[in-house]
C-alpha positions in Angstrom: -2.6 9.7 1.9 -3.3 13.2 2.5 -1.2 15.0 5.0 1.1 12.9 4.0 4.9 14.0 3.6 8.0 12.7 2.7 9.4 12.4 6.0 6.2 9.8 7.0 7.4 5.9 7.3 4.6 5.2 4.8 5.7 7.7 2.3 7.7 4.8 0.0 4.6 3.1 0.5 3.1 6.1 -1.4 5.7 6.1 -4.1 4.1 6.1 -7.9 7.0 4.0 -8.8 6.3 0.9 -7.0 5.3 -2.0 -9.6 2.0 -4.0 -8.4 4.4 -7.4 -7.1 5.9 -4.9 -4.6 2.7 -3.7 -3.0 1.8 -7.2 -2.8 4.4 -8.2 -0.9 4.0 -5.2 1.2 0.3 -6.1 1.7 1.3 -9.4 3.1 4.1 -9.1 5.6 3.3 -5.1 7.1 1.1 -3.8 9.7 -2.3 -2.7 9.3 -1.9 1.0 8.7 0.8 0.0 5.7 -1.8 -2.7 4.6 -4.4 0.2 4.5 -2.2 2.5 2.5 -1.2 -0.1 0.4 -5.1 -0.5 -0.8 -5.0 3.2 -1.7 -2.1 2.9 -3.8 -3.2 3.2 -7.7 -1.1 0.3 -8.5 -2.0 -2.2 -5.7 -4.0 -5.1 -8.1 -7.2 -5.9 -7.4 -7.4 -9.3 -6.1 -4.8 -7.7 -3.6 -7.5 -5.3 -3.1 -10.3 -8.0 -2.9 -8.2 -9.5 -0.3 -7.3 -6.0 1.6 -10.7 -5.4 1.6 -11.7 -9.0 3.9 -9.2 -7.3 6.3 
């Protein structure tokens, strides 16, 4: 997110690269502040978003 930088713990959390199965996983196991990142990642699906979002 913004002020973000590569040094952050949620900057692989940030990574374009990460395919949509791996930020699910990530939005099931993590805390809520990688949860919340996770939903503003471009790749995140949307039911994981649908589900984020009841959070």
């Amino acid at each position: 997110m913004a002020g973000e930088t590569g040094s952050s713990p949620h900057a692989a959390v940030l990574a374009p690269v990460l395919t949509a199965a791996q930020l699910t996983l990530l939005s099931e196991k993590l805390s809520p502040e990688i949860r919340a990142v996770v939903a503003g990642h471009p790749n995140t699906p949307a039911a994981v978003l649908g589900r984020l979002a009841a959070d």
